[in-house]
C-alpha positions in Angstrom: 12.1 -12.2 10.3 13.1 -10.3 6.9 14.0 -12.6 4.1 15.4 -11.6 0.4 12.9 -10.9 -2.3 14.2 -11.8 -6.2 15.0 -8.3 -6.8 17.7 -7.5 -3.5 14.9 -5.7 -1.7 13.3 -7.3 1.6 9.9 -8.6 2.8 8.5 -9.7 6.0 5.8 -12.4 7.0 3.4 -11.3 9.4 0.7 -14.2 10.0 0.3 -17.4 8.3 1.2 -18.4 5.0 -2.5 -19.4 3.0 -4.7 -19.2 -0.1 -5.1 -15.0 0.7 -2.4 -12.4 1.2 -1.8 -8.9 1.2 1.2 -7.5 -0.1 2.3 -3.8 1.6 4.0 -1.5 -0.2 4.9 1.9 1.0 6.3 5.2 0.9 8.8 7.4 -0.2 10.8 10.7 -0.5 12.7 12.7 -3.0 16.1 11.7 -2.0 17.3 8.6 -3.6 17.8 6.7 0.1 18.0 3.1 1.3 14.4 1.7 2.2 13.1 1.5 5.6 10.4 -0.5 7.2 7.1 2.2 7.4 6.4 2.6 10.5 2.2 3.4 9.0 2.1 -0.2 7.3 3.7 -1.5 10.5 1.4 -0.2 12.7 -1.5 -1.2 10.5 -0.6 -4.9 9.8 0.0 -5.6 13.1 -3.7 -4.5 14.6 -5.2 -6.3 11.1 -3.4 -9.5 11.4 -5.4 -10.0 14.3 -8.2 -8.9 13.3 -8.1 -11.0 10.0 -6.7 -14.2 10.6 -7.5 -15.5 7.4 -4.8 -13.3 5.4 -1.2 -13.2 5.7 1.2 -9.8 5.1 3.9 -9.2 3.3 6.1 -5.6 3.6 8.3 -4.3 1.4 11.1 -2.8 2.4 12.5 -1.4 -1.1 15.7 -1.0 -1.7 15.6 2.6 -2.5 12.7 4.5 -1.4 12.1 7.4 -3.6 10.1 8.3 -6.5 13.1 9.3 -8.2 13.7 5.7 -8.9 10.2 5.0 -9.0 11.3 1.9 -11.4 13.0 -0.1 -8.9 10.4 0.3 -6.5 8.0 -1.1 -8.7 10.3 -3.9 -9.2 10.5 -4.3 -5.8 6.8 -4.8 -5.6 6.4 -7.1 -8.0 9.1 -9.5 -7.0 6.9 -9.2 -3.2 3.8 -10.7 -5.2 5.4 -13.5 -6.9 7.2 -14.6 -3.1 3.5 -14.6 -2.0 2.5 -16.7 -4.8 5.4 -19.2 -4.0 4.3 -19.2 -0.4 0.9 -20.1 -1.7 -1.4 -17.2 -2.5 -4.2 -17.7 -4.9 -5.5 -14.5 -4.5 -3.6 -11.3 -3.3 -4.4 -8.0 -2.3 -2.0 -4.7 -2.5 -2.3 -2.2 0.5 -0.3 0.8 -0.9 0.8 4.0 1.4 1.9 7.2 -0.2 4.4 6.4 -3.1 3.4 3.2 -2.7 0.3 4.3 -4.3 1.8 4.2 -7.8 3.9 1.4 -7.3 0.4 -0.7 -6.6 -0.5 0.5 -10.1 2.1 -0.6 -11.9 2.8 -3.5 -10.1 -1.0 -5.0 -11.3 0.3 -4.5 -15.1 1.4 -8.6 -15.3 -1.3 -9.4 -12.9 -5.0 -10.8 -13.9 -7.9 -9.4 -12.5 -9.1 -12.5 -10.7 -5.6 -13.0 -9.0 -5.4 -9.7 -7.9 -8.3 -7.9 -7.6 -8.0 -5.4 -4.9 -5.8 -2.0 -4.5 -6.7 -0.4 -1.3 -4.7 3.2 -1.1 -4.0 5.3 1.7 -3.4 9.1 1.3 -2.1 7.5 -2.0 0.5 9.2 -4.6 -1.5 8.8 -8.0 -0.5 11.6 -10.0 -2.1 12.6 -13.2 0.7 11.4 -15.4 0.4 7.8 -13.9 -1.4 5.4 -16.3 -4.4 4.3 -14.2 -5.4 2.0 -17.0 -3.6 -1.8 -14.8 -6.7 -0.7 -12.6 -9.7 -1.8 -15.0 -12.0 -4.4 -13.7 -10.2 -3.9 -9.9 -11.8 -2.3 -7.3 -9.5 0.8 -6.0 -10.4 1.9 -2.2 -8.7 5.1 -1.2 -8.4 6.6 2.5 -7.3 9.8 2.2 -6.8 12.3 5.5 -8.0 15.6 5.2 -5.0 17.1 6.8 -2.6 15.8 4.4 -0.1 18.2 2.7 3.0 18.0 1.4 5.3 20.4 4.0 9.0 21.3 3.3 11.1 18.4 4.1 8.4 16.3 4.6 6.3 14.0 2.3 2.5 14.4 1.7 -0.2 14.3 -0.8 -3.4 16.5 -1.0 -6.2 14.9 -1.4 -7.2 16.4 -4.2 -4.8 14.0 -6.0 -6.5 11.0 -5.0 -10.1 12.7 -5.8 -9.1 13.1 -9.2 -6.8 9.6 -9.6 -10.5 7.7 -7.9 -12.5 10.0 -11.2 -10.1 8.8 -13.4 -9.9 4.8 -12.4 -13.5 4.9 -12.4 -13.7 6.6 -16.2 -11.1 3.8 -17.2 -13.6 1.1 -15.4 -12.5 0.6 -11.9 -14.5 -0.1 -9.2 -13.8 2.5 -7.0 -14.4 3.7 -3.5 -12.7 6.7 -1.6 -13.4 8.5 2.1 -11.6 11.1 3.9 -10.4 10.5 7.3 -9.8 13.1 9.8 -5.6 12.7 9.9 -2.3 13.7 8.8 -0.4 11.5 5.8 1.6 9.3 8.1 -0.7 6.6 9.9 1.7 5.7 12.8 5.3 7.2 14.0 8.3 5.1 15.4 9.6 7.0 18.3 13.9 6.4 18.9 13.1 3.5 20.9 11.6 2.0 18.0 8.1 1.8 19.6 5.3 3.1 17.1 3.3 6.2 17.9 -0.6 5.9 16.4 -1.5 9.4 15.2 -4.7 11.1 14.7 -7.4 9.2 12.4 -5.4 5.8 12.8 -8.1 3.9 13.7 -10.0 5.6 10.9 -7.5 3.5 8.8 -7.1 0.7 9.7 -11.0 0.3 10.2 -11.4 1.1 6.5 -8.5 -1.0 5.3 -10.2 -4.1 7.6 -13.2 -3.4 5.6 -12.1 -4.0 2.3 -10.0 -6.9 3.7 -12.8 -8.5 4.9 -14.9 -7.9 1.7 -11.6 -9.4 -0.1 -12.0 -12.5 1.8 -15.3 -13.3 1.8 
């Protein structure tokens, strides 16, 4: 069930409240459009939840997703990590899709490195005019599939972006870590019936994200 965040926009439990917890963050396009649930983080949280019982997940659903207002997702994001630290989080981690990508970065501006020491990013936006700098002494882990491309009407990021962001972070002393996965940009699909379609290098995901999650907690 969907509760209010502090800033109007909406998150969602998934597992039990505790001392860990990963905040989602994701997507978004051009048009300045009422947020949506991502059908990728979806799809991801609900085959790591079960995999990582120890951790508890917390989408975002912003209330405008699009980098146009790039502010207010941000905003967004942040007011997701302090409802995790009221529900009891010590120690959080940000799993950022796409947009989502940048609005990890500046989310970790407030945040200390012991509290929140993990970014993982997949097929993340980071482009070169985003200050990388909230990422020093945080370990960055990017997923980036070697299909991905922006096409007309639809979002996507090269991965040449996230090559150069992971050279960057790691100049500016982040401890970074990035692989390609054979796949598109979107992780998972909801079909009408609101059932999600896995597509191509899915599992590559989410077994990479469940890696670092499982480094995180241990």
């Amino acid at each position: 069930m969907s509760f209010d965040l502090a800033s109007g926009a909406e998150g969602r439990w998934t597992g039990t409240p505790g001392p860990r917890a990963v905040v989602c963050v994701n997507g978004g396009t051009a048009a300045a459009v009422p947020g949506t649930w991502s059908a990728s983080v979806e799809w991801l949280v609900r085959g790591l939840a079960g995999r990582i019982p120890a951790l508890h997940f917390l989408e975002v659903r912003y209330r405008i997703k699009s980098w146009q207002r790039l502010d207010l997702c941000v905003e967004d994001g942040r007011a997701a990590l302090e409802a995790a630290r009221e529900a009891g989080a010590e120690r959080i981690a940000l799993l950022a899709f796409s947009m989502g990508g940048a609005v990890a970065v500046r989310a970790c501006v407030s945040e200390t490195q012991g509290a929140l020491p993990l970014v993982v990013g997949l097929n993340p936006w980071l482009p070169p005019q985003l200050d990388l700098a909230p990422l020093e002494g945080r370990r960055l882990a990017i997923a980036h599939g070697s299909l991905d491309a922006p096409l007309p009407g639809v979002p996507g990021v090269k991965p040449s972006m996230s090559a150069a962001a992971a050279a960057r972070a790691r100049a500016l002393g982040a401890e970074v870590s990035r692989d390609v996965v054979l796949g598109f940009h979107a992780v998972a699909l909801r079909r009408r019936s609101g059932a999600l379609l896995a597509l191509t290098g899915a599992g590559r995901y989410r077994d990479f994200v469940a890696g670092e999650l499982e480094r995180f907690c241990a």
